[in-house]
C-alpha positions in Angstrom: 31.7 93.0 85.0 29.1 90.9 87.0 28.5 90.7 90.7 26.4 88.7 92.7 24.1 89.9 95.3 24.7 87.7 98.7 20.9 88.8 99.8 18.5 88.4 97.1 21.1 86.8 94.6 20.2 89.6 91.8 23.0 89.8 89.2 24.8 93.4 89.0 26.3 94.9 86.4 28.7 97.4 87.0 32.0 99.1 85.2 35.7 98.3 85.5 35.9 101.4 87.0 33.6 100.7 90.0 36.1 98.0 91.4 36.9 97.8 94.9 33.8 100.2 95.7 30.3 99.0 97.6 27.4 99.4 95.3 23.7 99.2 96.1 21.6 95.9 94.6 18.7 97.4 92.7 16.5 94.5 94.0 17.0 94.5 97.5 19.1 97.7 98.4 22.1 95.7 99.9 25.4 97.2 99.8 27.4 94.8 98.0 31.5 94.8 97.9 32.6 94.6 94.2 35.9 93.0 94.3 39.2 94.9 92.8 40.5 94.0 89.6 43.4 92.0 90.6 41.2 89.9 92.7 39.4 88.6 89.4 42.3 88.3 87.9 43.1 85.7 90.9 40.1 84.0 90.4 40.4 83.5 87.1 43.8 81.9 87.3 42.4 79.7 90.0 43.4 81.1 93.3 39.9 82.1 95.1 41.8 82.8 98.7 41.8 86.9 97.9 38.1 86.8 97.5 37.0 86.3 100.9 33.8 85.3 100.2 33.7 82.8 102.7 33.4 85.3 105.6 31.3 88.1 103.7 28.8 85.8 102.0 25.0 87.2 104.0 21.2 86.6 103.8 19.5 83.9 102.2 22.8 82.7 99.4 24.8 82.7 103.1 22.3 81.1 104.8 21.9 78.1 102.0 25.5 78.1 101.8 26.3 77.1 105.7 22.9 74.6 105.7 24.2 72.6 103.0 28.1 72.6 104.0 26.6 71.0 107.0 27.4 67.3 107.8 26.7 64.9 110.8 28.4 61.6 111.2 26.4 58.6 112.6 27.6 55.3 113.4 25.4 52.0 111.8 24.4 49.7 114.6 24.5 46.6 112.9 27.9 46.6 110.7 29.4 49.6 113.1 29.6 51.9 109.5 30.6 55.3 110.1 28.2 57.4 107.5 28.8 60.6 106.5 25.5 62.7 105.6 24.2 65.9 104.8 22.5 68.1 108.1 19.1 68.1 105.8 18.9 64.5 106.8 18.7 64.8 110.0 15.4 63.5 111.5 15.0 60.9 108.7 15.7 57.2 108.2 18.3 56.6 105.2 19.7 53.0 104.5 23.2 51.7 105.2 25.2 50.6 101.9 27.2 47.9 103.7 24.4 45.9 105.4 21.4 47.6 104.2 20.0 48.6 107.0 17.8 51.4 107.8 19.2 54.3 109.9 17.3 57.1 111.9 20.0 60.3 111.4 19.9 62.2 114.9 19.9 66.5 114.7 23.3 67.7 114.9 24.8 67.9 118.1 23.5 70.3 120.6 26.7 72.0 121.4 27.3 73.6 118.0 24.0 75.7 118.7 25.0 76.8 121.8 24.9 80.3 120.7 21.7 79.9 118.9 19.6 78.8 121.7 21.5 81.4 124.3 19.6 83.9 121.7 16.3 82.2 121.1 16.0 82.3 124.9 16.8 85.8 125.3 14.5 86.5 122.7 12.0 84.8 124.5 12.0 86.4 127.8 12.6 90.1 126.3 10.7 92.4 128.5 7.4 93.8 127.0 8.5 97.5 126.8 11.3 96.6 125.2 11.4 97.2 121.6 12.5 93.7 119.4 16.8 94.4 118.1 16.2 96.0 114.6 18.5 94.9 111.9 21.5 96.7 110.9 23.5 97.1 107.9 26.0 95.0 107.5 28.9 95.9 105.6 31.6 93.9 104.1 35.1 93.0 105.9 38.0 93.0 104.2 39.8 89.9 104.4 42.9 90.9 106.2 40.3 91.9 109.1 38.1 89.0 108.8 41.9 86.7 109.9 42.7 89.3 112.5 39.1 87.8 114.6 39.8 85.2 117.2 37.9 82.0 116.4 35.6 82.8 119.5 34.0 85.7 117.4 34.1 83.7 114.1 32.0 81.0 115.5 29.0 82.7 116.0 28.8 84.9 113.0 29.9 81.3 110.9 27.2 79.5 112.6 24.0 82.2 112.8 24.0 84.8 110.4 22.9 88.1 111.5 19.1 88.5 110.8 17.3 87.0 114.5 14.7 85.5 112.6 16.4 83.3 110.2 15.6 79.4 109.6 19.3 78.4 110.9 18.1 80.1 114.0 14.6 78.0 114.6 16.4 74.6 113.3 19.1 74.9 115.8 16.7 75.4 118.5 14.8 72.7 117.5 18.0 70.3 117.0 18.6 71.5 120.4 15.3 70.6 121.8 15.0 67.2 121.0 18.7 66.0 121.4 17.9 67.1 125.1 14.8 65.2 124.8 16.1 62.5 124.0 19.2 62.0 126.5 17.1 63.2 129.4 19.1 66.0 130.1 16.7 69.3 129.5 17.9 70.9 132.8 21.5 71.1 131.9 21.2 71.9 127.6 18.2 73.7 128.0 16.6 76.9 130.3 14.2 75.3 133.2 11.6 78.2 132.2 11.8 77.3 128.0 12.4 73.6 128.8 8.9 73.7 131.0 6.8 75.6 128.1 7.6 73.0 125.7 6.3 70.3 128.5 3.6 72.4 128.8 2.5 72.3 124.5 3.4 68.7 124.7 1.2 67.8 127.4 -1.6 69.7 125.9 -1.1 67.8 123.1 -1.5 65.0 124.4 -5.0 65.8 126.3 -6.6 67.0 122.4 -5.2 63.9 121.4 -6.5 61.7 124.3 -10.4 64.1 124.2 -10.5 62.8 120.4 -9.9 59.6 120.7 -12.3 59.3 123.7 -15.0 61.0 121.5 -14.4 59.2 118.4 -14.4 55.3 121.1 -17.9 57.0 122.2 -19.5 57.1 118.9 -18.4 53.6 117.9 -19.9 52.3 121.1 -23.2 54.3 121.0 -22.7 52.6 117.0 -22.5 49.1 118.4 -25.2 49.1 120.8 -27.7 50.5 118.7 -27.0 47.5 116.3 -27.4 45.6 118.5 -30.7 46.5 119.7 -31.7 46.7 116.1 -30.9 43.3 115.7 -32.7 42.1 119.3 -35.3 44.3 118.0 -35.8 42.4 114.5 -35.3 39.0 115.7 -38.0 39.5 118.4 -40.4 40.8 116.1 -39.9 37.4 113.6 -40.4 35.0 116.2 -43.6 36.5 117.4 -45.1 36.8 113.7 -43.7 32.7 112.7 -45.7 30.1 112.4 -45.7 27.0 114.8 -44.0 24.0 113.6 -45.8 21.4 111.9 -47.4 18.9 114.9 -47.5 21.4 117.7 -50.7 23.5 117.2 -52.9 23.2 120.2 -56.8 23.5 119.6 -59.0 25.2 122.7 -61.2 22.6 123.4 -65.0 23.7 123.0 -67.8 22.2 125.5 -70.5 21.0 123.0 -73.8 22.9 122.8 -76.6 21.2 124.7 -79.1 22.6 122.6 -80.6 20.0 119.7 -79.1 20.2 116.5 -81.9 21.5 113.9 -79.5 21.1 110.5 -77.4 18.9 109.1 -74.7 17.6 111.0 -71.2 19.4 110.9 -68.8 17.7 108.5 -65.3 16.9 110.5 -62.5 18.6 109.8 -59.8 17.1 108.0 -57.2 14.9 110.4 -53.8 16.0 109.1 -51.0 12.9 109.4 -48.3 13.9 111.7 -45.1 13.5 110.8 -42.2 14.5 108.4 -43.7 16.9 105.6 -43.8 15.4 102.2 -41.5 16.1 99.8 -43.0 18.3 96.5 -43.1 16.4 93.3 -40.5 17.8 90.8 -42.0 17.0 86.9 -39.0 15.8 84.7 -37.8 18.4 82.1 -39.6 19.1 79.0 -38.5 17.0 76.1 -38.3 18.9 72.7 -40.7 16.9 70.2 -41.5 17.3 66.3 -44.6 15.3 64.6 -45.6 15.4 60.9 -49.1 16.3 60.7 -49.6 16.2 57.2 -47.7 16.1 53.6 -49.0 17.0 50.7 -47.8 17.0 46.8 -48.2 20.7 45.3 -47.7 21.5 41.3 -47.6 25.4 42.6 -45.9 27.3 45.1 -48.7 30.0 45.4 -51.6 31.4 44.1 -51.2 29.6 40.8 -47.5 31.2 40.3 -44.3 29.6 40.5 -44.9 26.3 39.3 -42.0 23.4 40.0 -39.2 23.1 38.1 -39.2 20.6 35.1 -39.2 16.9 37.1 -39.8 18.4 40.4 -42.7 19.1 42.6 -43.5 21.1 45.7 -44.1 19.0 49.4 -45.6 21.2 51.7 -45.2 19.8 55.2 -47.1 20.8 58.1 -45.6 20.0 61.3 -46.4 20.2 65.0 -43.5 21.8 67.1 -43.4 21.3 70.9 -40.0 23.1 72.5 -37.8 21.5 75.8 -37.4 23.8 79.0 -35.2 26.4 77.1 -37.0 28.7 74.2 -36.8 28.1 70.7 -36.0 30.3 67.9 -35.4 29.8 63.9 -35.7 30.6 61.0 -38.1 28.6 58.7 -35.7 28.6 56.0 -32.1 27.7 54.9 -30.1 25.3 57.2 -32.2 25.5 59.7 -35.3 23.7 58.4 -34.1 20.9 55.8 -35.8 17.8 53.9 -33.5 14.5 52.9 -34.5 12.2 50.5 -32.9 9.6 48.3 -32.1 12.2 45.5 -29.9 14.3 48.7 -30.7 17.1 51.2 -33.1 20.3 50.6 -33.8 23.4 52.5 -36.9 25.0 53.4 -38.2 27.8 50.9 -40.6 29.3 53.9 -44.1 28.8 55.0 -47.0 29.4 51.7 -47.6 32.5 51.6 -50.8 33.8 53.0 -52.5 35.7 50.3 -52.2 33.8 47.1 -53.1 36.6 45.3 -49.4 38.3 45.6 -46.8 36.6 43.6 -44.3 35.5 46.5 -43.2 32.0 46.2 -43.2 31.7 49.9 -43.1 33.7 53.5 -39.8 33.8 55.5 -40.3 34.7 58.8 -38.4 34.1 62.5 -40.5 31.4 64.4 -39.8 31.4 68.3 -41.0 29.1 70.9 -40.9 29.8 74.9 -40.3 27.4 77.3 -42.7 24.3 77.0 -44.6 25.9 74.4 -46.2 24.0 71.0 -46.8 25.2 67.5 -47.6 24.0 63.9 -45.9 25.4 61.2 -45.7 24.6 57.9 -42.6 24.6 55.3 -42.5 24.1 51.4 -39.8 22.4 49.7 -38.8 21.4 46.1 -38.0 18.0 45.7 -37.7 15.5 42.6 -40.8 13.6 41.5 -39.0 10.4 42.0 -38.8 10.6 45.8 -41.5 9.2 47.5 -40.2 9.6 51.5 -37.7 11.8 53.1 -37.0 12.8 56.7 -37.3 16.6 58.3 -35.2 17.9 60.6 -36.0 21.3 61.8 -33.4 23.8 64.3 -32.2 21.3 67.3 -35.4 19.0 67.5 -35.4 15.6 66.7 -35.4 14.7 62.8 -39.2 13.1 61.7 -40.3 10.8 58.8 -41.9 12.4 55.9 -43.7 10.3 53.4 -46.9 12.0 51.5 -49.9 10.6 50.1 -49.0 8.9 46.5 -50.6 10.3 43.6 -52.1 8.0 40.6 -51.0 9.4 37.5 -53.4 9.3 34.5 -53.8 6.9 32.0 -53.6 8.6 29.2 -53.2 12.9 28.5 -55.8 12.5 25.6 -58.3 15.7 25.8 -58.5 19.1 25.1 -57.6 21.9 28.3 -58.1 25.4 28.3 -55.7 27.5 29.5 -56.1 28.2 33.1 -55.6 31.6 34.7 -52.9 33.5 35.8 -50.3 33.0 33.5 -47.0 32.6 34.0 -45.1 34.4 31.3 -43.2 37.3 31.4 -44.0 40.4 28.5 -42.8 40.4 25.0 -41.5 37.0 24.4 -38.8 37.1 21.3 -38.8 33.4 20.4 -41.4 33.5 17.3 -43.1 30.1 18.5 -43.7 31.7 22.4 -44.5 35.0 21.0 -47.3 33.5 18.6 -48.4 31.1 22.0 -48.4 34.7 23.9 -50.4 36.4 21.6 -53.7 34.1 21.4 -55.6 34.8 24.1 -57.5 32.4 26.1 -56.4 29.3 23.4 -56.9 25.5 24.3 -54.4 22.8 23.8 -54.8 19.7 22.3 -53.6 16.3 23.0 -54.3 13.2 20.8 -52.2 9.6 21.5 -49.8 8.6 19.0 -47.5 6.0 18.1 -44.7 4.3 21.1 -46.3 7.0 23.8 -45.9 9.7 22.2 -48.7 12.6 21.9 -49.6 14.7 19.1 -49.4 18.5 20.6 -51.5 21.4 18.6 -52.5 24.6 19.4 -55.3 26.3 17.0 -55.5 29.5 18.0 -51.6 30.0 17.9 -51.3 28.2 14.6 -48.7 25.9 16.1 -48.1 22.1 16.5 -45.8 19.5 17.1 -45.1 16.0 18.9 -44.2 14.8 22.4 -42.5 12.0 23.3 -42.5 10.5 27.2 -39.3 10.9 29.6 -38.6 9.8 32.9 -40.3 11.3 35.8 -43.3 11.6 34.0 -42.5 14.6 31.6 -42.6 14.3 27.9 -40.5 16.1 25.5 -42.0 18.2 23.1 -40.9 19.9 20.1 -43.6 22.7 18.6 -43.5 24.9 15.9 -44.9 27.9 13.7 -44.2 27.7 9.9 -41.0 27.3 10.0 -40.4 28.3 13.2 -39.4 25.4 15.6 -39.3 25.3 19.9 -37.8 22.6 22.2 -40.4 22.6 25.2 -41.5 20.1 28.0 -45.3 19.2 28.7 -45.8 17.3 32.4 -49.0 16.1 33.7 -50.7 17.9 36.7 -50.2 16.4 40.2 -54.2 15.4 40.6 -54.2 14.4 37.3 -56.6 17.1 35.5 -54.0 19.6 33.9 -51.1 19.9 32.2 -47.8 22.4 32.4 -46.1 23.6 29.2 -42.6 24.8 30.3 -41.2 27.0 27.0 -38.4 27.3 28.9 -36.3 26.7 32.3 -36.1 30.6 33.1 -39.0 31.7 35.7 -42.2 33.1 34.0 -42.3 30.6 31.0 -44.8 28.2 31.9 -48.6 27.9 30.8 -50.8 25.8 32.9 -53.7 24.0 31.0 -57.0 22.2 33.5 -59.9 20.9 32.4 -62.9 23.2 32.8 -64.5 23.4 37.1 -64.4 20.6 39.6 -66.9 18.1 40.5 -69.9 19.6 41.4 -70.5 19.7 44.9 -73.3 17.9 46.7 -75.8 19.9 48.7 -75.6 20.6 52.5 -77.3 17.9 54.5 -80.7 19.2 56.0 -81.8 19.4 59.9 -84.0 16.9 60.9 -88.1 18.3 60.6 -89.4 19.3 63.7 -92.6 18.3 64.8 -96.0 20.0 63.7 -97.7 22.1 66.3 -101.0 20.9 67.5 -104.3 22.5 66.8 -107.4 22.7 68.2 -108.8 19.9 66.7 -106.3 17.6 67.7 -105.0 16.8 64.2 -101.8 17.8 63.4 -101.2 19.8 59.9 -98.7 18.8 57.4 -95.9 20.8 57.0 -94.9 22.2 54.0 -92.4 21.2 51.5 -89.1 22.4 50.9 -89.1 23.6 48.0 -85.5 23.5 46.3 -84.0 25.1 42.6 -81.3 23.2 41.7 -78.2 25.5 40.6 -76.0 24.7 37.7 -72.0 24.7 37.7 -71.1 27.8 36.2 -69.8 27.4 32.5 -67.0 28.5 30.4 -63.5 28.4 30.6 -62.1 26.4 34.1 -60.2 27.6 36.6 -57.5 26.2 39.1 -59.3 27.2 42.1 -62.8 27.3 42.1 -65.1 28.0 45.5 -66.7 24.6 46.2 -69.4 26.3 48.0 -70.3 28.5 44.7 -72.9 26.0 43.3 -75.5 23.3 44.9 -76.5 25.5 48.1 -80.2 25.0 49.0 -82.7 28.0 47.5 -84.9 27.2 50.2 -85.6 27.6 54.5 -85.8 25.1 56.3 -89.5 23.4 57.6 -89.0 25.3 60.9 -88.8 28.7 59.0 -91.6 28.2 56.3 -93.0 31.6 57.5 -89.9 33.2 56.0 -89.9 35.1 52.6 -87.7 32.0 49.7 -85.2 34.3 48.3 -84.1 33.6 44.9 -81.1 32.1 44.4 -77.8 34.1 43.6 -75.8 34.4 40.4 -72.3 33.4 40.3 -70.0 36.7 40.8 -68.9 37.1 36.9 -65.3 36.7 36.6 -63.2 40.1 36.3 -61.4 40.5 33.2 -59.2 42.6 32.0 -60.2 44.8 28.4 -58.4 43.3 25.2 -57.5 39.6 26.4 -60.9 38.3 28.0 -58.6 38.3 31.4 -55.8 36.1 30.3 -53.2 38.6 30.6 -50.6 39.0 34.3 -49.4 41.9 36.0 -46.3 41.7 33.3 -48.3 42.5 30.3 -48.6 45.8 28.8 
């Protein structure tokens, strides 16, 4: 069977034959009572009155047993509820269920723990010689002896357990203590010589108590007044260093100086108006603002490449930005930057690109504006040739009128036009008509009138010819062919009149653009006026020199679309103010590069 140990609480094993007999607890040493085999037999038929455990139960499992047995009764003030509680509760506040009201449960009453106190006492004033009670053994009682005990020796032994130092001891004392407190009657509960010691720890309670708060008041003060002398301090110091107040200055008057005055006299100082000071001038807000500067009509987006789709051309518009009080930023492309005509709306393709010699239709790029700050940009849009106005709108400023310069188209097509540089096609054309146009090399096209506006189309060095007839928006529809071999093309006139632009086909990289050879030659640069001769000895002045000029010829041979104006008609010559200086000859025209094989008609697509 099983046994309990009423010290330590260790469970025991021990053998039937061990009943009735005290054993020793392997934990704690403590003779324990094993009970006899009827007595378990009692127990399990459910009559525990044999055991006696009630009497015999010791240490800490007795102890817990008799604290939580414990009750106190307290009555509510409020409803007049008599509670029932557990002794643990004792010093705390629980609630009333009838009227739910909170309750402070008092310490048991002072006359259960008679006994205890009688023995903390005695304790207390034990002699110093006197050695402290040791613990004994305690053995169990059977049950027939534990009855035969008048209730005066029960009481003690049910209420304090036998070990002097055990927590029912001290919480009886306590319980004892402050019910005595309370009812003002320590003289008749409690001894006059334990009753004055606790006085005595309360009172010096009270003194640490009352030192700390009087330290930690000090602090705070000596806190306050140095802020506030701080603040004496600071406010002193900015009334000295302020100025006076408009109106009050006084000026120490200054005798005047009897002595003459040698110099100029002194200019007076300013008189200053007295009075209210004038209020500062606010400027209204910054207004955002958007001006077309100029607007021109473009066959090419750059560089030659990229040339408008069949009945459209290119508007580049340059515009002068001016942003509001907030900063500006968008993109120069898209939504943000658009063009509306008759024909509909058209967004912005970018700014021309800066180096025409990369093939980029156009430069997209973030334009930002700070506060107040202006800017000309300019965008390139592709637009119908039938529109003639539009209006630009550009991020949140205000839209602006568009309308470019109008263009006179030409008479009459009639000539003959080399092909102009760079071409436009992409490598190894398959259509037999555009591969026999891509193979001749720096060929001329021919135009001759015909019959109800039509032209007559040939091409000698390709072996191929053919007919156009005129279509709205200015292009003509031409049909070419090569043997037998035929081609459905388009042929449109050059914006300034002096080209044309044979579109094979709609794709990118099928076009061929066709201008008459150089531009009007340019006139020379005006001359500075002669100085005048310097004057001899003789009095007679010497005629100057003359300027002696070479004129320079256009350069010849097949034209291009962008020729340097300032390549032909410069003087050869100095001026009449730097006769004395060597006449260089004049300069050749930098020769054309070319490229081997196709006299520098082919692009970066041919191999």
């Amino acid at each position: 069977m099983q046994v309990l140990c009423g010290q330590c609480g260790q469970s025991i094993v021990v053998e039937d034959a061990q009943a009735g007999s005290l054993v020793a607890c392997p934990r704690c040493q403590n003779q324990v009572q094993v009970p006899r085999l009827d007595e378990v037999e009692a127990v399990l038929n459910g009559d525990d009155s044999t055991l006696g455990l009630g009497d015999s139960d010791e240490g800490f499992a007795g102890m817990a047993k008799q604290a939580m047995s414990r009750k106190i009764q307290v009555a509510c003030g409020k409803c007049g509820r008599t509670l029932t509680v557990s002794a643990r509760m004792a010093g705390r506040k629980a609630r009333c269920p009838a009227c739910n009201t909170q309750i402070l449960i008092p310490y048991p009453d002072e006359g259960q723990d008679d006994a205890a106190l009688e023995r903390l006492t005695k304790r207390n004033h034990r002699p110093h010689n006197e050695p402290p009670p040791q613990p004994h053994e305690h053995h169990a009682q059977p049950a027939s002896d534990a009855q035969a005990m008048s209730q005066d020796d029960q009481e003690p032994v049910a209420a304090v357990p036998v070990k002097s130092d055990s927590l029912e001891t001290l919480v009886a004392a306590a319980a004892a203590l402050d019910s005595a407190a309370n009812q003002q009657s320590v003289a008749q509960d409690v001894p006059a010589d334990l009753a004055e010691a606790v006085a005595d720890v309360a009172a010096e309670r009270r003194t640490r108590i009352s030192r700390k708060m009087r330290g930690w008041m000090f602090y705070v003060a000596l806190g306050c007044a140095a802020g506030i002398a701080i603040g004496l301090g600071i406010y002193l110091v900015l009334a000295l260093l302020a100025p006076p107040p408009p109106g009050t200055t006084e000026v120490a008057h200054v005798p005047p100086d009897p002595s003459p005055q040698t110099g100029p006299a002194p200019h007076p100082a300013p008189t200053t108006k007295k009075g209210a000071p004038t209020q500062p001038v606010i400027p209204p807000p910054a207004t955002p603002k958007i001006s077309v500067v100029t607007a021109e009509l473009k066959d090419f987006g750059a560089g030659g490449y990229f040339p408008a789709r069949p009945g459209h051309v290119f508007w580049e518009v340059t515009a002068a930005l001016k942003a509001g009080d907030k900063p500006l930023s968008f993109y120069n492309y898209g939504k943000t930057a658009t063009l509306t005509t008759a024909s509909g709306t058209y967004e912005s393709l970018g700014s021309p690109p800066d180096s025409p010699a990369l093939p980029v239709p156009s430069r997209r790029e973030v334009v930002s504006l700070a506060g107040s700050q202006g800017r000309q940009i300019s965008l390139l849009f592709q637009v119908p040739i039938s529109d003639k106005q539009g209006t630009l709108k550009v991020a949140s400023l205000p839209e602006a009128p568009v309308q470019p310069a109008p263009v006179q188209a030409p008479t009459s097509l009639a000539g003959t036009y080399p092909e102009a540089s760079p071409r436009n096609l992409r490598p190894l054309l398959r259509d037999p008509v555009m591969a026999a146009i891509q193979a001749a090399p720096a060929h001329q096209i021919v135009l001759k009138d015909a019959q109800a506006s039509g032209l007559e189309v040939s091409i000698p060095a390709a072996a191929v010819s053919g007919s156009a007839q005129a279509g709205p928006d200015g292009m003509y529809q031409a049909v070419l062919r090569n043997g037998k071999d035929e081609l459905k093309c388009a042929l449109r006139p050059m914006v300034d009149g002096r080209g044309v632009i044979l579109y094979l086909s709609d794709q990118p990289f099928h076009q061929l653009t066709y201008a008459r050879p150089g531009r009007p030659k340019p006139q020379p640069r005006p001359q500075p006026p002669k100085p005048k001769p310097p004057a001899t000895t003789s009095g007679k002045a010497q005629p100057a020199p003359p300027v002696q000029t070479q004129p320079q010829t256009a350069p010849t041979g097949p034209g291009t679309l962008f020729d340097d104006p300032n390549t032909a008609g410069r003087p050869a010559s100095r001026p009449a103010g730097e006769s004395h200086l060597p006449v260089l000859p004049p300069k050749d025209p930098p020769p054309t590069p070319t490229l081997p094989r196709d006299h520098g008609h082919r692009t970066i697509f041919d191999h």
